[in-house]
N, C-alpha and C positions, 0 to 999 in steps of 0.2 A: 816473710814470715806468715803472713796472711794467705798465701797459695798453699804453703805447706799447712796449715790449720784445715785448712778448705779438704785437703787429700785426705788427712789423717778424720775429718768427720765422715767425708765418705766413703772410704774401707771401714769405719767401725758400723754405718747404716746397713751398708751391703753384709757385714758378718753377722748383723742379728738379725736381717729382712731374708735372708736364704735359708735359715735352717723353716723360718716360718711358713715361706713359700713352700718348698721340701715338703712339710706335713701336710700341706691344705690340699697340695700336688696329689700325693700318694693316699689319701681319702681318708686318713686315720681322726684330722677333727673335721670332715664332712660329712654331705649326710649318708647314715648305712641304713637306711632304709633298701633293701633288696628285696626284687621279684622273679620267682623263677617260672614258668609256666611251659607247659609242653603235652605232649599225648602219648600216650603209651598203648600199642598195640603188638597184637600176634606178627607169624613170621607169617602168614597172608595177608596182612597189614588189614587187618581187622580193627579196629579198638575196643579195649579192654576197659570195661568198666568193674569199681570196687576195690582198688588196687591199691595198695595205701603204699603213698611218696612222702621219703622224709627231706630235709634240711639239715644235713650235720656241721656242727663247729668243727671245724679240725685243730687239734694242736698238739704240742709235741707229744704227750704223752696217749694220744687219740685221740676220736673224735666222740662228740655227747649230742643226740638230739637236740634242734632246737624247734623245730615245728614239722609237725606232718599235717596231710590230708591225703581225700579218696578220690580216683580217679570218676568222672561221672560215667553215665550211658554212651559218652562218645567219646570214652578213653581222655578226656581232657584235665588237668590238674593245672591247677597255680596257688601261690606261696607266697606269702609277702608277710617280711618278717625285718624288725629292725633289729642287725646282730651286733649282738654285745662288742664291746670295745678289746676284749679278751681273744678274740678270734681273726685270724686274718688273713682263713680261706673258710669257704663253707664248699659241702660236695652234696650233691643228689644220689640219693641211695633207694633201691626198692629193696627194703630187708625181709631175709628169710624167717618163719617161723610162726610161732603159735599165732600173733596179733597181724599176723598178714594171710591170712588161711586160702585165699581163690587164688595166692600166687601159688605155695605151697603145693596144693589140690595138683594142679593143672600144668605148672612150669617147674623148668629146670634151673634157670637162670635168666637175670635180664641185663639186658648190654646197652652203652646207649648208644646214639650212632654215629658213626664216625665224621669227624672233620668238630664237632661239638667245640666251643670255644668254655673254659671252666664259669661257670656262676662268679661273677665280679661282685663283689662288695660295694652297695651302691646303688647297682646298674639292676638293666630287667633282663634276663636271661630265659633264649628257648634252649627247653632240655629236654628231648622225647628218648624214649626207649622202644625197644624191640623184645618182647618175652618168647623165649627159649620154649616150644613141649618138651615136657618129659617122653 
């Protein structure tokens, strides 16, 4: 009787210590403090300075800013941003348009470069880009 008590306590430890493990695993109550940092340069790998990089939330119904800044004199940018518990990818975006005006001006598009592992929640993440001339 006492072996079987002993089993049945521990299958009920293990069913409540796995889902706990599970969350602490997959980083939703750890820390979300993320960094993303990286350079953004021409297709003669130049660096582009003034070039405003965002932080997007993604979620299902889109994605909403959560932090930008501008590239400096040596194309270099970083982000450190703690995301909300509502989000559970963020992406790096150089957007087009009136509040981005030297991409606009000058490029057609920017791409980032391949092999790029996505910004982890969390984690410090390199993310450079390549901008496109018009």
């Amino acid at each position: 009787m006492k072996k079987r008590f002993e089993k049945l306590l521990l299958v009920k430890s293990i069913a409540f210590f796995l889902p706990v493990i599970a969350l602490l695993s997959c980083g939703h109550l750890g820390d979300r403090t993320t960094v993303v940092y990286g350079k953004v340069f021409d297709e003669n790998h130049v660096p582009v300075d003034s070039i405003l990089v965002q932080l997007r939330g993604a979620k299902i119904t889109g994605s909403i800013e959560l932090k930008s800044t501008y590239t400096d004199e040596n194309g270099d940018y970083e982000i450190a941003l703690e995301v909300p518990r509502k989000f559970g990818q963020i992406n790096v975006v150089i957007p087009y348009g009136d509040y981005n005006p030297d991409f606009g001006k000058k490029y057609s598009q920017a791409t980032d470069i391949g092999g790029q592992r996505p910004p982890m929640i969390g984690k410090k993440t390199q993310w450079d880009f390549k901008l496109l001339a018009k």
